[in-house]
C-alpha positions as CSV (number, residue, x, y, z in Angstrom):
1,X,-109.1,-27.5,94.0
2,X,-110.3,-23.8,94.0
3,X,-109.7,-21.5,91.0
4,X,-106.4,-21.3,90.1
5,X,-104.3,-18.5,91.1
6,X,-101.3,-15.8,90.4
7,X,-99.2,-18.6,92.2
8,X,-99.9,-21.0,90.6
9,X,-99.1,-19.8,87.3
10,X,-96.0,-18.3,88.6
11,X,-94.9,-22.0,89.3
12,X,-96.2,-23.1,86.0
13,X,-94.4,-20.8,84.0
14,X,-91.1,-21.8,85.8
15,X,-91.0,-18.2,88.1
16,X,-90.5,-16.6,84.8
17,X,-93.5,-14.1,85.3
18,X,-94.2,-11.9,88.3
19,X,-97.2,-11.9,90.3
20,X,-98.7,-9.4,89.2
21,X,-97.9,-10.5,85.2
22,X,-99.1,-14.2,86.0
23,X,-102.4,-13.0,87.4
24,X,-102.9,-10.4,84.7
25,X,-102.4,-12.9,82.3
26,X,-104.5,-15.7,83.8
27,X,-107.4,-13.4,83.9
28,X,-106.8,-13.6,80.1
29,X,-106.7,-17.0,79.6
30,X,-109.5,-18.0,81.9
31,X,-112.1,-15.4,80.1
32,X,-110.8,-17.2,76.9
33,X,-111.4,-20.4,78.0
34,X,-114.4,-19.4,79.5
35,X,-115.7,-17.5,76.4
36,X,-114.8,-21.4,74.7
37,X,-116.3,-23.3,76.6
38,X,-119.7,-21.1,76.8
39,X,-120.2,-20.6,80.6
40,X,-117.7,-20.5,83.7
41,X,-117.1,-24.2,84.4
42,X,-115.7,-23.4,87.5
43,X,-115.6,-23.0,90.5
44,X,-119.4,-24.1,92.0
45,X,-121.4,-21.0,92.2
46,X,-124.9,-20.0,92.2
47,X,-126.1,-17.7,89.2
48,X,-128.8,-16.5,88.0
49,X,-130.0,-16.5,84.4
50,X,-132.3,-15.1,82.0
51,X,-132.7,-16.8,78.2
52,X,-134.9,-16.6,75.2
53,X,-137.7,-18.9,74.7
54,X,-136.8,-21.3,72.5
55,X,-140.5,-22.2,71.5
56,X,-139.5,-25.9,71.5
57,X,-139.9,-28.8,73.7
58,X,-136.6,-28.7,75.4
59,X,-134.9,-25.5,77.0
60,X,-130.6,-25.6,77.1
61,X,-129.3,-24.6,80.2
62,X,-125.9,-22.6,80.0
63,X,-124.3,-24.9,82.1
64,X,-122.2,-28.2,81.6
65,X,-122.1,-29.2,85.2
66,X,-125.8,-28.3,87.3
67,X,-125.9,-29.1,90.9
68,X,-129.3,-28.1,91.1
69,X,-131.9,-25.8,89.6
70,X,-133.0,-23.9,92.3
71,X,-135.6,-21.0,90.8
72,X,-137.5,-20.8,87.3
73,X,-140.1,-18.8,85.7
74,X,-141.8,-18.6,82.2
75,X,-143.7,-15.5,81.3
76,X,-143.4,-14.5,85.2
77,X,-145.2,-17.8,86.1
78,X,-142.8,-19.4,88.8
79,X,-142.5,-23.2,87.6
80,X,-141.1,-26.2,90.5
81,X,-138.6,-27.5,89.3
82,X,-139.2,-30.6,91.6
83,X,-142.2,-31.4,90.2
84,X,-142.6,-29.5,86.4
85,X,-139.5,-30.1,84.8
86,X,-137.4,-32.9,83.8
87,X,-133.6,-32.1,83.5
88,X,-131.0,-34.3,81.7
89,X,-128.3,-36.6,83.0
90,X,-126.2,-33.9,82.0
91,X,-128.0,-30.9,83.9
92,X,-128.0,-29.1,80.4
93,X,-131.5,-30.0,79.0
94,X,-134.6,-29.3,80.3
95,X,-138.2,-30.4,79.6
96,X,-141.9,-29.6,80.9
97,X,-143.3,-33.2,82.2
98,X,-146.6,-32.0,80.6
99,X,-144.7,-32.3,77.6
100,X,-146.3,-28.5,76.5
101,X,-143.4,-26.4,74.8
102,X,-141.3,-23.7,76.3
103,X,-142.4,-20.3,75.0
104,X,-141.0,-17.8,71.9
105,X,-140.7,-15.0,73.7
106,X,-137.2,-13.2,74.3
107,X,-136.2,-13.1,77.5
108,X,-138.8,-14.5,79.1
109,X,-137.2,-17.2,80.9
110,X,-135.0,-16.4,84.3
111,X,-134.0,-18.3,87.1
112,X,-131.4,-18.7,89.5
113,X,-128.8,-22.4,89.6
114,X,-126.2,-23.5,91.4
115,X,-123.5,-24.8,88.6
116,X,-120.0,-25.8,88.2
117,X,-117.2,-28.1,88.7
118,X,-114.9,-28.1,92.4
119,X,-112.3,-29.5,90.1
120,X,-111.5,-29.2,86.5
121,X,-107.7,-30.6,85.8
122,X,-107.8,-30.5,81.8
123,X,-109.8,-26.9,82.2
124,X,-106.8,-25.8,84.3
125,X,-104.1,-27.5,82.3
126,X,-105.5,-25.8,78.7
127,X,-105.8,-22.0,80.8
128,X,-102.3,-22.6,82.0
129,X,-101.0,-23.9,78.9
130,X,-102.6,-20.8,77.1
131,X,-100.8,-18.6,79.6
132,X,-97.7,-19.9,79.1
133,X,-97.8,-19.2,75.7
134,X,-99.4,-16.1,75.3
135,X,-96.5,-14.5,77.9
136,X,-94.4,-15.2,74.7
137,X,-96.0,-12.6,73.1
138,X,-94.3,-9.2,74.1
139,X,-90.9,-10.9,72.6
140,X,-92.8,-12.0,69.6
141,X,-94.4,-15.1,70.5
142,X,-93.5,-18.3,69.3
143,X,-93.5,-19.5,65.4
144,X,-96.8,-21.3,65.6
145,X,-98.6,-18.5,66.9
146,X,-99.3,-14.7,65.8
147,X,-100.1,-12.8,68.9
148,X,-102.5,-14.4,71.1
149,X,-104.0,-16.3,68.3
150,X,-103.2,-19.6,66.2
151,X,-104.7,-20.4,62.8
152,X,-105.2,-24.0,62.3
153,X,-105.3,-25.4,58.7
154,X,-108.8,-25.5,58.7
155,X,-108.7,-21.4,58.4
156,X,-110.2,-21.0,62.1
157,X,-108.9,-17.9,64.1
158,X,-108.4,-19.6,67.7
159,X,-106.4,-18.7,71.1
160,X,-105.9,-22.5,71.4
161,X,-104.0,-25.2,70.3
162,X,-105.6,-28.2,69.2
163,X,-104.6,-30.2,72.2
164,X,-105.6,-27.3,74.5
165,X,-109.2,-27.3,72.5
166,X,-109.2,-31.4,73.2
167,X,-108.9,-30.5,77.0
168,X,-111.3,-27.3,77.2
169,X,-114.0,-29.9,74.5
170,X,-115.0,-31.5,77.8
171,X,-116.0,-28.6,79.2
172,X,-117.6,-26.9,76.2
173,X,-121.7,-26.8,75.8
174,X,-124.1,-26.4,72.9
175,X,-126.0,-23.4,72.9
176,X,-128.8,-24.2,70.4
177,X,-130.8,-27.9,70.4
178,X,-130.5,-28.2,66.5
């Protein structure tokens, strides 16, 4: 399934919303979930990235889902990733088979990957779910909720529920190795 659509959340939200509203607002809630989950999960796409050195032996990806790394340099040195580099089951880690360490440096490593799921269901069930809620909000949302946001009992500002957080966890990645 491709990226979900205006339509779509016009059915979700019963035909409650118009087009135009239902896209507007599913914009939001996918740059929320988005911004949770720490890259675009989907759809598959080829992007190009440029990250910190992280002067350690492994270098995080900002991906949860690679199809394949397709480009990388250190320092302006282009590395293959064929043969140089060791990536994780998960596509998120990578190492140097020489076992050296990535450099310090800021910025200094870019390259280009082709990431992403075809098909998220719990990513799409959490942005819709979101939606739904959040076109409360001009009426005064609903008692659980203060705007766009929820506070949890822990004190943690958050667009999303805790069941919505349990779908988008999936999707979520690290972004430091410690």
């Amino acid at each position: 399934m491709p990226e979900l659509t205006g339509t779509q959340a016009v059915t979700y939200t019963g035909g409650r919303l118009s087009l135009d509203e239902a896209s507007r607002l599913l914009a939001l809630a996918l740059e929320e979930a988005r911004s949770y989950c720490r890259w675009h999960v989907m759809p598959v796409l080829q992007t190009s990235f440029t990250l910190d050195g992280p002067g350690a032996e492994v270098l995080l990806l900002p991906t949860g889902k690679l199809s394949s790394l397709d480009t990388i340099s250190e320092d302006g040195i282009e590395l293959d990733p064929a043969t140089v580099l060791r990536v994780s089951a998960d596509g998120h880690r990578v190492k140097k088979r020489n076992g050296f360490w990535w450099t310090a440096e800021y910025g200094a490593i870019t390259g280009t990957m082709t990431h992403g799921y075809t098909t998220a269901p719990g990513f799409d069930q959490a942005v819709l779910m979101l939606l739904d809620r959040i076109s409360y909000a001009p009426d005064g949302g609903r008692p659980r909720v203060i705007g766009p946001i929820q506070y949890d009992s822990d004190g943690e500002a958050s667009p999303f529920t805790k069941v919505e957080r349990g779908l988008l966890d999936k999707y979520r990645i690290e972004l430091s190795a410690a």
